[in-house]
C-alpha positions in Angstrom: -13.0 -12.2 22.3 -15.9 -13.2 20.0 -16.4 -11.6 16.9 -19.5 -12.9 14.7 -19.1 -16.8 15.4 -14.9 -16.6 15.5 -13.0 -16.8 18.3 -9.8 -14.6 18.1 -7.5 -14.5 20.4 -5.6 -11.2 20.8 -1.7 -12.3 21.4 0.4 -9.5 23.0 4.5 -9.4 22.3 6.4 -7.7 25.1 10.0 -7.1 23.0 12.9 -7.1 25.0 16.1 -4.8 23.4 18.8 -7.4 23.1 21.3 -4.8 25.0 18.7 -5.4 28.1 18.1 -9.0 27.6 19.9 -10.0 30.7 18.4 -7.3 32.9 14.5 -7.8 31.8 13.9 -11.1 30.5 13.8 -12.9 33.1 11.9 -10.3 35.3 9.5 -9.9 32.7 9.1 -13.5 31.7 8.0 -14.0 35.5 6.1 -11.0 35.6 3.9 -11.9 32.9 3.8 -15.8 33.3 0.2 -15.4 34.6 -0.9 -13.5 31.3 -2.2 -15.9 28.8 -2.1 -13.3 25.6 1.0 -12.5 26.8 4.6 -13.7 25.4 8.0 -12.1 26.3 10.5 -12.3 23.3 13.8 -10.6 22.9 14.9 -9.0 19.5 17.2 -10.2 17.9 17.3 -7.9 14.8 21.0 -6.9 13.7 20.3 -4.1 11.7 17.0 -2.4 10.4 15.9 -3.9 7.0 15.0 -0.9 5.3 18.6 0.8 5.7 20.3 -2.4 4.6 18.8 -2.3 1.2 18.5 1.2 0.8 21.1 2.4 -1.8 23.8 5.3 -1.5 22.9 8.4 -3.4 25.5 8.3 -5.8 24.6 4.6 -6.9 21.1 6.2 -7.5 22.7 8.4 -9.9 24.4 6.2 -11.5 21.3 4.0 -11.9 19.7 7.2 -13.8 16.1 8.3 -13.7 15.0 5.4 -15.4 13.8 3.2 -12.3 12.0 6.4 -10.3 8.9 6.6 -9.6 6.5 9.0 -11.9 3.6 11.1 -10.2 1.2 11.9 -12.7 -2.0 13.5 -12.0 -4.9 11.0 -12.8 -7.8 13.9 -12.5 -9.6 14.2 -15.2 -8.9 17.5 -17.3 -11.4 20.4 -16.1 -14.0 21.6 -18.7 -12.9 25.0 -20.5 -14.7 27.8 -20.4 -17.5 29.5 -17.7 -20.6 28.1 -16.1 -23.7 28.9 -17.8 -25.8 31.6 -15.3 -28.5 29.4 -13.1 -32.1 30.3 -13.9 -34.0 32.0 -11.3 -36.9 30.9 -10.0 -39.4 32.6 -7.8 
């Protein structure tokens, strides 16, 4: 692919589950050999990231309301009062 001057080239992972790693990975692997942009890999990921660091709810409440996060409304206060009438024109 070309893209103003740049060559890229577009790289395509084909994830294998690690529970199906001996069934796929070696069908896929030959499947796919022909494919340049193509790479087989097999995850090996032990748990997901975000639920290891994500904390119980009752450590939350014991850390109090001093670390969460604050939505304010950045608008800009309206104008009080009406609209003056437009003038009509003919």
């Amino acid at each position: 692919m070309r893209d103003a001057g740049n060559i890229t080239h577009t790289m395509i992972y084909c994830v294998v589950p690690r529970e199906l790693e001996g069934d796929l990975y070696e069908k896929l692997s030959d499947y796919y050999s022909d494919e340049d942009g193509v790479t087989v890999i097999v995850d090996r990921r032990h748990s997901d990231r975000r639920a290891r660091n994500r904390r119980s709810s009752t450590a939350r409440a014991v850390s109090g309301d001093a670390q969460r996060r604050v939505t304010r409304d950045r608008r800009r206060a309206r104008v009080t009062g009406d609209a003056p009438p437009l003038a009509l024109t003919s």
